[in-house]
Every structure is written in structure tokens, then in C-alpha cells.
C-alpha positions in Angstrom: 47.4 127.9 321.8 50.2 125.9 320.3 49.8 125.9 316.4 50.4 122.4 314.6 50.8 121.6 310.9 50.6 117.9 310.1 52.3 116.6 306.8 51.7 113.0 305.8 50.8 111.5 302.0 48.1 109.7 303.8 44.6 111.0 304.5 43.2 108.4 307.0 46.4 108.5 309.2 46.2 112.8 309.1 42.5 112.3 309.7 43.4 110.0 312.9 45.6 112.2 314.3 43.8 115.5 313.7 40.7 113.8 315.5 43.4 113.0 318.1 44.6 116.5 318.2 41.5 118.6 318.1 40.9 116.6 321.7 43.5 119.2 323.2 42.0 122.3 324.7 46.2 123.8 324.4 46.8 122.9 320.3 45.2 124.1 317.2 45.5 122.7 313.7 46.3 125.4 311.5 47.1 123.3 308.1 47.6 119.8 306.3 49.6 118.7 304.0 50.7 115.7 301.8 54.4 115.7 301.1 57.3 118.5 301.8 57.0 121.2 299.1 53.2 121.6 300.1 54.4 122.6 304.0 57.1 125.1 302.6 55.0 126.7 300.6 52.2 127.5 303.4 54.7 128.1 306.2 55.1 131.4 306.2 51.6 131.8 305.8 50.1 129.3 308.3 53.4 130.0 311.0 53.0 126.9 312.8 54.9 126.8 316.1 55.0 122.4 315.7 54.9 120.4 312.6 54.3 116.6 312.6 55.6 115.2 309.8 56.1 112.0 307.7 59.9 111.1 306.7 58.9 109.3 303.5 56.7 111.7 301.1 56.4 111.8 297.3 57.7 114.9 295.7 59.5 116.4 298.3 60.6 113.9 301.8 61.2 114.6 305.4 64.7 114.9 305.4 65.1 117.3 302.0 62.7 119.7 304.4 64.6 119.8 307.1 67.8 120.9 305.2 65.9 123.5 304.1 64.4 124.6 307.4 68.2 124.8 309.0 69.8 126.6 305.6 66.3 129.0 305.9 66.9 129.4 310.3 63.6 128.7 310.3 62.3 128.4 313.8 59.5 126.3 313.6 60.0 122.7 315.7 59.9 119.4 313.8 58.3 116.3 315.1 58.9 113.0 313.2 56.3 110.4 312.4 57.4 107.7 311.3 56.9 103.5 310.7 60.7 103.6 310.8 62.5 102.5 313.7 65.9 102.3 312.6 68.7 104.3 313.2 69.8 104.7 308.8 66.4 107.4 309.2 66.6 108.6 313.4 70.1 109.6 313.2 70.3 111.5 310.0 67.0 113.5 310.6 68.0 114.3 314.5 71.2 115.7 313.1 69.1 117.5 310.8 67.3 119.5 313.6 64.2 117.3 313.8 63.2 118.0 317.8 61.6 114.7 318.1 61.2 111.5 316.7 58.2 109.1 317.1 56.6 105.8 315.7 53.5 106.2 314.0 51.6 103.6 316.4 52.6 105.8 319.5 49.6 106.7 321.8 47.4 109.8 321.2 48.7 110.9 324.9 52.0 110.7 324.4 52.0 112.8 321.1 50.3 115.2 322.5 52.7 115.4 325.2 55.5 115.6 322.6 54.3 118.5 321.4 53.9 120.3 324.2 57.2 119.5 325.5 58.7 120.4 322.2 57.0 123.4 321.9 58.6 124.9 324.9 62.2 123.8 323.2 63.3 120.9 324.6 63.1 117.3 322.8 61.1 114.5 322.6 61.9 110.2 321.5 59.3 107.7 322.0 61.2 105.0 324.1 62.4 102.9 320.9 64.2 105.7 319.3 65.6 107.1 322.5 67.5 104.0 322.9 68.7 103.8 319.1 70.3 107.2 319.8 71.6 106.4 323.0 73.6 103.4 321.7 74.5 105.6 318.8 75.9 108.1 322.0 77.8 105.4 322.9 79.6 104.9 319.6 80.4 108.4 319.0 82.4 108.4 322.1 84.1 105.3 321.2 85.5 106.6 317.9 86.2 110.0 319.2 89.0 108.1 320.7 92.3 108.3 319.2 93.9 105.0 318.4 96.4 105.6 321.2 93.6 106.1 323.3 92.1 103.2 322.6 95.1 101.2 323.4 95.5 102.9 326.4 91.6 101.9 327.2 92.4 98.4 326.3 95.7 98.0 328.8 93.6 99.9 331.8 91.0 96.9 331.1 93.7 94.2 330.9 94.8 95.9 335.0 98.0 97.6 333.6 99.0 100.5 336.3 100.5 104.0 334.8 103.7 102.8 335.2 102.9 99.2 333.6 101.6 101.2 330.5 103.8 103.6 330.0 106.9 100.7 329.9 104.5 98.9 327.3 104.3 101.8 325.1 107.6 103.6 326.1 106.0 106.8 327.2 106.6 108.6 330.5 104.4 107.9 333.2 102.8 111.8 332.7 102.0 111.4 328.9 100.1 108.0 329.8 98.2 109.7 332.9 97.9 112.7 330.5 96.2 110.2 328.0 94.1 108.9 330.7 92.5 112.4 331.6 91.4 112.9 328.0 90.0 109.5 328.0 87.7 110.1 331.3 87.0 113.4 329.7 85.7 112.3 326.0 83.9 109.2 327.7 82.6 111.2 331.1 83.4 108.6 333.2 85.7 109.1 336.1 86.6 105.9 337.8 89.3 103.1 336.5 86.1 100.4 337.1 83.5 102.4 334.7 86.2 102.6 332.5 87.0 99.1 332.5 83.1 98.4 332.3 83.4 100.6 329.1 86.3 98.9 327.2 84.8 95.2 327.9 80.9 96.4 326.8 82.8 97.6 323.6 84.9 95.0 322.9 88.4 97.5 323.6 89.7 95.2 325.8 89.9 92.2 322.9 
């Protein structure tokens, strides 16, 4: 049986979903509880493999938890519920350690798949939020670029050759193809068209 602790400030949403849970022949809820300082206090007691939990909580939130948790190496699995769908909450609490993320209207089924799918250490988004954090992907490899780099980027998009680029920036043909590599590297992509692809969908090759 996979053990679930729900924590939300709301009683008729934790009612809904406990109804929703106790449907599962595979999950048990061991505990409830209304804001962040009520979890920590029962988690050693209550050990809950998956806890479903509200960002926004009066006394202590979602986010102030999870710092805990990681400081604590606590090894219980964090599911976020949540009305919020933009990235300002997503990104913080999945850098947090939060093993999913899900809006609060999501289906009974696929909640209940989350957690089993999370329970066995591997993450879960609802379809909204994976898209915030794979556009958020996409920016993190943009500015792991060095400004070099990017020019580089920007003259591969524009057609310039090795040897064209390295006249434009006086380097030697190696340093620009050495520049290049890293490039493919940080961005995964390994063709001169993807790369162009890249540069125009993120405006490098203005």
C-alpha cells in the first residue's frame, strides 16, 4: 500500500480528494492536514511514502516545507496541488524537490496515477505544467550560452561557414569549430539546420 498525506487549508477540497483516493485498492490515507507546520510535525509519525500538498497555506506554505524537507533529506515524495499555473510557483517548488506538479481541477485518474508513478521515483506534470517547464528548458539552455556563443549561433543562422566566422570575429578556423562543439553540446542538437531552427525560434539570429 502506498501511504498518502494530504495538506490543504481547505476541508471540502481534502474531503473530495480523500473520497477520490479511498477509491484505490493500492493507496491509503494515513493523515490530513491544513497548512505546512501541521505535516512536519506528524511526519515522522505518520511516514507517508506521498504527500499532496497545497502551495499556498496559512502559517507555514508549500514552498517553506519543501526547504525543509531537502535541508532534513527527508525522503518522503512531494506532489503539488495547486490553482496556479504559472511558472513564478512551478519552477521554484520543482527546484525545490517537489516530484510533481498538478492543477487542482485535474482528474481523479490522473492523480492517482501520479502517485503511483511518483511513488516508484520518477516524476509526474499534468500537461499544462509540463509545458511551462519545458519552455523554461529551453531558456536555460539559451543563457547557458556564453555571449560569444551566442554570436557564434547568430552567424551559423545568418549561413556563415567556419571560415566565414572565424574572418568575422578574427579567430582561427579551430577556436570557431571548437566554439561550435560546445554549442551542439550545451543545446543537444547536432545538425547546422536544428541549430539554425534554434537561433531563429529564440530570436539569436536578430
Amino acid at each position: 500500500m502506498i501511504r498518502v498525506m494530504l495538506v490543504d487549508d481547505h476541508p471540502l477540497f481534502r474531503e473530495g480528494v480523500s473520497a477520490r483516493l479511498s477509491m484505490s485498492e493500492d493507496i491509503i490515507l494515513v493523515g490530513e492536514a491544513e497548512n505546512g507546520r501541521q505535516l512536519l510535525e506528524r511526519l515522522d509519525e505518520l511516514k507517508p511514502d506521498v504527500v499532496l500538498m497545497d502551495i499556498n497555506m496559512p502559517e507555514m506554505n508549500g514552498m517553506d516545507v519543501l526547504e525543509v524537507v531537502a535541508e532534513q533529506n527527508i525522503d518522503t515524495k512531494f506532489i503539488i496541488l495547486s490553482m496556479h499555473d504559472d511558472k513564478e510557483y512551478i519552477i521554484p517548488v520543482i527546484r525545490l524537490g517537489a516530484y510533481g506538479y498538478m492543477l487542482k481541477d485535474v482528474s481523479g485518474d490522473e492523480m492517482i496515477k501520479a502517485i503511483n508513478v511518483v511513488y516508484k521515483g520518477e516524476k509526474h506534470f499534468s500537461q499544462d505544467v509540463a509545458t511551462i517547464l519545458a519552455q523554461q528548458d529551453a531558456d536555460d539552455n539559451e543563457t547557458k550560452l556564453t555571449n560569444r556563443e551566442q554570436l557564434i549561433l547568430r552567424l551559423i543562422s545568418l549561413g556563415y561557414g567556419n571560415k566565414k566566422i572565424a574572418q568575422e570575429l578574427n579567430n582561427s578556423v579551430r577556436t570557431v569549430e571548437t566554439h561550435k562543439r560546445n554549442i551542439t553540446k550545451k543545446l543537444n542538437i547536432n545538425t547546422t539546420s536544428g541549430l539554425v531552427r534554434y537561433a531563429i525560434k529564440h530570436g539569436i539570429d536578430k
